[in-house]
C-alpha positions in Angstrom: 54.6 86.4 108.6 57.5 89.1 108.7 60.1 89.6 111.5 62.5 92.7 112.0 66.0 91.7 110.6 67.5 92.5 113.9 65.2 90.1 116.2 65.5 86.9 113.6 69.1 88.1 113.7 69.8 87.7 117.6 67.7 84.5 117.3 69.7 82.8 115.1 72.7 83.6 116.5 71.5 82.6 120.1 70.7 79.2 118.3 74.3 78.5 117.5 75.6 79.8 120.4 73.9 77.1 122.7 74.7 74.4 120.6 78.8 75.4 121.0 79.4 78.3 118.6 81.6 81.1 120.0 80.3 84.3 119.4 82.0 85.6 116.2 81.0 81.9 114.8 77.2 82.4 115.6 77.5 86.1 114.6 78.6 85.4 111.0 76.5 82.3 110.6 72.9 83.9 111.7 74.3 86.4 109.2 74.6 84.8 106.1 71.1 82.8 107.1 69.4 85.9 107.4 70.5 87.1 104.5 69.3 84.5 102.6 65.6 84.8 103.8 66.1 89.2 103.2 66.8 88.4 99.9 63.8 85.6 99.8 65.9 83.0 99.4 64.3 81.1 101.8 65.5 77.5 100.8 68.9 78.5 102.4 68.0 80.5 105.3 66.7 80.5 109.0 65.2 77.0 108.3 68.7 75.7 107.7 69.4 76.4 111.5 67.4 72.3 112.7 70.5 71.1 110.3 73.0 72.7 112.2 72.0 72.0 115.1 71.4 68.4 114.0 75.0 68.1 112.7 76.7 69.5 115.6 74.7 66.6 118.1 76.2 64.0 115.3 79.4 65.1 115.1 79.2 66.2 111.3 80.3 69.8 112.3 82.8 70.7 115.2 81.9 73.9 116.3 85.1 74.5 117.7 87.1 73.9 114.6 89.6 76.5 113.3 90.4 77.2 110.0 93.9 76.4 109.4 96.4 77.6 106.1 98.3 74.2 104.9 99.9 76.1 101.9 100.1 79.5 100.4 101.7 81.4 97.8 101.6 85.3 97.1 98.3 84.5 95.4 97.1 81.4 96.2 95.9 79.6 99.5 94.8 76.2 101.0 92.9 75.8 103.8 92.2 73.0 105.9 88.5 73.8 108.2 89.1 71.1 110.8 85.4 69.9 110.2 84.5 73.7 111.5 81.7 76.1 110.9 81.1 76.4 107.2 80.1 79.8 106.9 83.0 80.6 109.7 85.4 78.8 107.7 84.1 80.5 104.4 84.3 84.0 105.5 87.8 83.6 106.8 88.8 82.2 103.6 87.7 85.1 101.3 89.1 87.8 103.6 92.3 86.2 103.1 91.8 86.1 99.5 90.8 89.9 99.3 93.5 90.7 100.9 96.0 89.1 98.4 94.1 90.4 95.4 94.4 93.9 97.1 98.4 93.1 97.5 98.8 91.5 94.7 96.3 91.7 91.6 95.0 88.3 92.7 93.9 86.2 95.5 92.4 82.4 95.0 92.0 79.5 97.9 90.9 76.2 97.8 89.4 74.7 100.9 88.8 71.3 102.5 87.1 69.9 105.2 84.6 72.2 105.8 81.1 72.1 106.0 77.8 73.4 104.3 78.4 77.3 104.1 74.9 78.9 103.5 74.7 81.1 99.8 77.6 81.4 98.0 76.6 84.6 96.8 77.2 85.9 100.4 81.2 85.6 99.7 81.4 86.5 96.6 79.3 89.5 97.5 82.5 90.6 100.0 85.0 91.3 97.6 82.5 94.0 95.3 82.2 95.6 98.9 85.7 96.1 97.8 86.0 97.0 94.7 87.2 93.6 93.5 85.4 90.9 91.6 84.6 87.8 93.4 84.3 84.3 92.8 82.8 81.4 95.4 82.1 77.8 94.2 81.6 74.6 96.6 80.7 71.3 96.2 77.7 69.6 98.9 76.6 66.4 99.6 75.9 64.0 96.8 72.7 65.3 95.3 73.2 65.1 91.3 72.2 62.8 89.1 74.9 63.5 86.1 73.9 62.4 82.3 73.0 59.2 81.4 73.6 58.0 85.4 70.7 57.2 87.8 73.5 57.2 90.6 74.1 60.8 92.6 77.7 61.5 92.5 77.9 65.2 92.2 76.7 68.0 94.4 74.1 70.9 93.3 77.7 72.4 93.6 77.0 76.1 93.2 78.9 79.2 91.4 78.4 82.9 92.5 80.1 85.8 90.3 79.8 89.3 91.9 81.4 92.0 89.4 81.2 95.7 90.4 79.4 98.3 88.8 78.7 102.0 88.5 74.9 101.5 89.5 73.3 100.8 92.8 73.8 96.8 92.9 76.6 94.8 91.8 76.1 92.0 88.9 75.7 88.9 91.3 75.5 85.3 89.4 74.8 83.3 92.4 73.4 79.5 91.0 73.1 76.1 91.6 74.3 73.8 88.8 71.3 71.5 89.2 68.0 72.2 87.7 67.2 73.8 91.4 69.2 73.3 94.9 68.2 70.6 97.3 66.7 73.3 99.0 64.1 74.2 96.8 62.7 70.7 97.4 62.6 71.0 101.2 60.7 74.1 100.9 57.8 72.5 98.5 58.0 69.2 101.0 57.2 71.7 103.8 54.4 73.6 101.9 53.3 70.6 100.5 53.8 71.1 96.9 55.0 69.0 94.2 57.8 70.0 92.1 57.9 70.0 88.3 58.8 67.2 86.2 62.1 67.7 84.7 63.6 69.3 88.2 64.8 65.2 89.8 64.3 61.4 89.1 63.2 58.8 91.2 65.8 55.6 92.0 64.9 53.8 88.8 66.4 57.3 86.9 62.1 58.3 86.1 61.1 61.9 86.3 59.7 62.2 90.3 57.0 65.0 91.5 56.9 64.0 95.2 59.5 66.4 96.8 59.2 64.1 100.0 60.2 60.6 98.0 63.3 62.5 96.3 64.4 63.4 99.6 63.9 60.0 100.7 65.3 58.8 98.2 68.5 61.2 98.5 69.0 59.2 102.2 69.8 56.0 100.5 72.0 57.9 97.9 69.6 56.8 94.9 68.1 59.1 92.5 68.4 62.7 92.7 68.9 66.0 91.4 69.4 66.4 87.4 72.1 69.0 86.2 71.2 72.4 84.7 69.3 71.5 81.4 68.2 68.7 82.6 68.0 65.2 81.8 70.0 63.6 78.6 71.9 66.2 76.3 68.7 67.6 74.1 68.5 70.7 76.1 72.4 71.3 77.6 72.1 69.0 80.7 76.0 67.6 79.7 76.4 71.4 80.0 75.3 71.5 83.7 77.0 68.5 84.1 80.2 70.3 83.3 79.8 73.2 85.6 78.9 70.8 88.2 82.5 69.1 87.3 84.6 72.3 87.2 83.3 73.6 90.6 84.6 70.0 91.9 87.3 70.3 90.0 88.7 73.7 91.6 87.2 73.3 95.1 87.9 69.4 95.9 90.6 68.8 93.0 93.1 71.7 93.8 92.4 71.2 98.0 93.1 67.4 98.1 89.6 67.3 99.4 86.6 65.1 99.6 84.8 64.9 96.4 81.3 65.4 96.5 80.1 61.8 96.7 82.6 61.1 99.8 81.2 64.1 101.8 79.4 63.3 104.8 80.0 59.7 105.2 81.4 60.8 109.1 82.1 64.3 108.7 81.1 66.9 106.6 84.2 66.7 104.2 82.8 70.6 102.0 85.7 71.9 99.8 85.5 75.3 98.5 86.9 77.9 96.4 87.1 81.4 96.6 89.0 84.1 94.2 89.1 88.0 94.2 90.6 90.0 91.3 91.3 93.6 91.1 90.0 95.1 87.9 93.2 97.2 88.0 95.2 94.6 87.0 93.2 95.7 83.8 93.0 99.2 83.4 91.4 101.9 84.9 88.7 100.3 87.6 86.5 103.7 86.7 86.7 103.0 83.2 85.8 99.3 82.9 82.8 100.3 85.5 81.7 103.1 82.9 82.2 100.5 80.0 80.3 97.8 81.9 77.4 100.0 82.5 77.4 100.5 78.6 76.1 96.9 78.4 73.7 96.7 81.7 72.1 99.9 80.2 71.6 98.0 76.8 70.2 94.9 78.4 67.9 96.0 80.4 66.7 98.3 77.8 65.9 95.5 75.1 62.8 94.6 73.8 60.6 92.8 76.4 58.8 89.5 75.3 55.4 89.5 75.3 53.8 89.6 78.9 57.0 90.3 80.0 56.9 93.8 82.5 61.3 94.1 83.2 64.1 92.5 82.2 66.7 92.1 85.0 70.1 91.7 85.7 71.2 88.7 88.6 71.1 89.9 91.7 68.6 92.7 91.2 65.7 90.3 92.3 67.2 89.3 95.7 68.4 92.8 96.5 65.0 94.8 95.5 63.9 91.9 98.1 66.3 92.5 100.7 65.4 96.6 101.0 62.1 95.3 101.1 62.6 93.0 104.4 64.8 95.7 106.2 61.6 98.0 105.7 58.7 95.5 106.4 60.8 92.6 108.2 61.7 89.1 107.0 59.0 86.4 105.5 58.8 83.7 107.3 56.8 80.6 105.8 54.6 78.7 108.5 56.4 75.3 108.8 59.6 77.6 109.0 57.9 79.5 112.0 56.9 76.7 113.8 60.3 74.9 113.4 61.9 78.0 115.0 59.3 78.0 118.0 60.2 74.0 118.3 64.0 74.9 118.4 63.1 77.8 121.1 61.4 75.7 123.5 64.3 72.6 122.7 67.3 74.8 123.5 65.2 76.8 126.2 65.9 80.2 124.1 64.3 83.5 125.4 64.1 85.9 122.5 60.5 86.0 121.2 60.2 85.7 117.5 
C-alpha cells in the first residue's frame, strides 16, 4: 500500500516521541526512516521503528543522551553519544564536520557510543546539499562472518560516498560491506522468502537459505553474514573483508570505541565516522563538476549488455524512487503495515496510517 510522506512522517515521529524522544530527536529520526522507504529502501525504514522502541524499554538506547565533543582539532572531531539517539547523534556529528570543511578545506569525526543510525547515505547526502563531498561509514552489531571464520566478528559496517555534480542527483555510493545488510534478511523473513545461497552461512560456516534460522542464529552470535564477494577469496570476499576492516578501523579505531563484536553486549556501543571536503581545496568547484560530468555522460552512455534497458549511476535508483513516493506516497509492505498498526494500538497513537 502507499502513504503520503507527510502522514508516515508525523507517525513516526509520534512513535519516538512517546517512548522519550524530544522533539528535534523524533523529528530527525522519523526523517532519515522515511527516507529510506521514499527511496525503497525498505530494509532500513519505518519497520526499524519496533527496534527502537524495543531498545529504548532495554536500556540499549538512552533517549535522552547528548552528544558530547571529547577532542577536536581545526579539522578533526571526537564525539562521545552517551548511548543517545543514533540518527540524533549522527546528524549532529556531520554538521559539525561541514562546518569545519567549510572553514577549513576539511572536516572529519570519529564517534563512539552511539547507536544504530538508519542509512548512511542520509549523512553523506548533507554535505553535497553543500557543495562538499561527503563521507559516512559505521560499524553495527556483529553480523559478518570474515574469510575463512564461521565466527561473526565484524558488522555489515556500511560506506556511503556522495560527490556533487553538475546534473540533477549527486553520485551517492551508499553500501553495505556484506554480501547484503541484515536488513535485507528481515525483509525476506517477513515476506517469507528465502534468500540466495552465497548471501550467509549457517553456525557450522554452510551456505543457509532460511532467512529466519540466520537470524536465529545471529542471536547466539554464530554464523552470519559473508563479506562483499562472498565466501573464501575466489571471487574478492578478502576484498569485502577489508572494507569491512577499514570502516572499523576509522569509526571504532580512531574514537577509542567499541569494535563491532563488543557492541551491544549492554548498550549499543555504534562508532561512526563522518568527513566533508570542499572540492576547492582542489581547484575550481565549477570545473571539476564540468570535468566529472565528462565521465557520468560517458558511462551512462556505454554499450548496454544484452537485455540490459539503462546503465545507472549510484544513487539514481533510490532517488528516481523517492520523486516517485512524494507523488504517489510511500510503499508500505504488509507485515510492515500491520507492525505499524500493532505499535499504534501499544503506544495508544492517534494518527491514522
Amino acid at each position: 500500500m502507499r502513504v503520503p510522506k507527510e502522514k508516515l512522517f508525523k507517525f513516526a515521529m509520534e512513535v519516538m516521541k512517546k517512548i522519550g524522544c524530544d522533539d528535534e530527536k523524533a523529528s530527525t529520526v522519523a526523517d532519515v526512516l522515511v527516507e529510506a522507504d521514499m527511496r525503497g529502501i525498505s530494509s532500513h525504514g519505518v519497520a526499524r521503528l519496533r527496534r527502537y522502541v524495543d531498545h529504548i524499554k532495554e536500556g540499549i538506547i538512552d533517549p535522552s543522551g547528548e552528544p558530547e565533543i571529547i577532542f577536536e582539532t581545526p579539522v578533526s572531531l571526537v564525539i562521545d553519544g552517551n548511548n543517545g539517539v543514533g540518527q540524533y547523534i549522527a546528524k549532529f556529528s556531520m554538521k559539525r564536520v561541514i562546518e569545519k570543511a567549510k572553514k577549513n578545506g576539511i572536516g572529519m569525526a570519529a564517534v563512539r557510543n552511539s547507536n544504530h543510525y538508519g542509512i548512511a547515505g542520509y549523512y553523506a547526502e548533507m554535505a553535497v546539499e553543500e557543495g562538499l563531498i561527503g563521507i559516512s561509514l559505521t560499524n553495527t552489531a556483529p553480523l559478518v562472518v570474515h574469510t575463512f571464520s564461521r565466527e561473526p566478528l565484524l558488522g555489515t559496517n556500511p560506506i556511503a560516498f556522495a560527490f556533487p555534480t553538475g546534473g540533477r542527483y549527486p553520485v551517492l555510493v551508499d553500501m553495505a560491506t556484506s554480501v547484503v545488510s541484515r536488513g535485507k534478511l528481515e525483509v525476506c523473513s517477513r515476506l517469507n522468502e528465502s534468500i540466495p545461497k552465497g548471501w550467509a552461512v549457517d553456525e557450522a560456516g554452510r551456505v543457509a537459505t532460511d532467512p529466519k534460522r540466520v537470524l536465529i542464529s545471529l542471536k547466539r552470535r554464530k554464523g552470519g553474514l559473508l563479506p562483499l564477494g562472498g565466501e573464501g577469496e575466489e571471487f574478492g570476499g578478502h576484498k569485502g573483508y577489508g572494507l569491512a576492516l577499514m570502516v572499523e578501523l576509522l569509526s571504532s579505531g580512531l574514537s577509542l570505541g567499541s569494535f563491532s563484536y563488543d557492541t551491544y553486549l549492554e548498550k549499543g556501543g555504534i562508532t561512526h565516522f563522518f568527513a566533508a571536503i570542499d572540492p576547492a581545496i582542489f581547484g575550481d568547484p565549477k570545473k571539476i563538476k564540468k570535468h566529472v560530468e565528462v565521465l557520468i555522460k560517458r558511462l551512462k552512455r556505454a554499450e548496454k549488455a544484452e537485455g540490459a534497458e539503462r546503465i545507472y549511476l549510484h544513487g539514481e535508483k533510490e532517488y528516481e524512487k523517492r520523486d516517485e513516493s512524494l507523488k504517489y506516497g510511500v510503499e508500505i509492505d504488509g507485515p510492515t503495515y500491520q507492525q505499524l498498526k500493532e505499535l499504534s494500538e501499544k503506544l495508544d497513537i492517534q494518527i491514522e496510517i
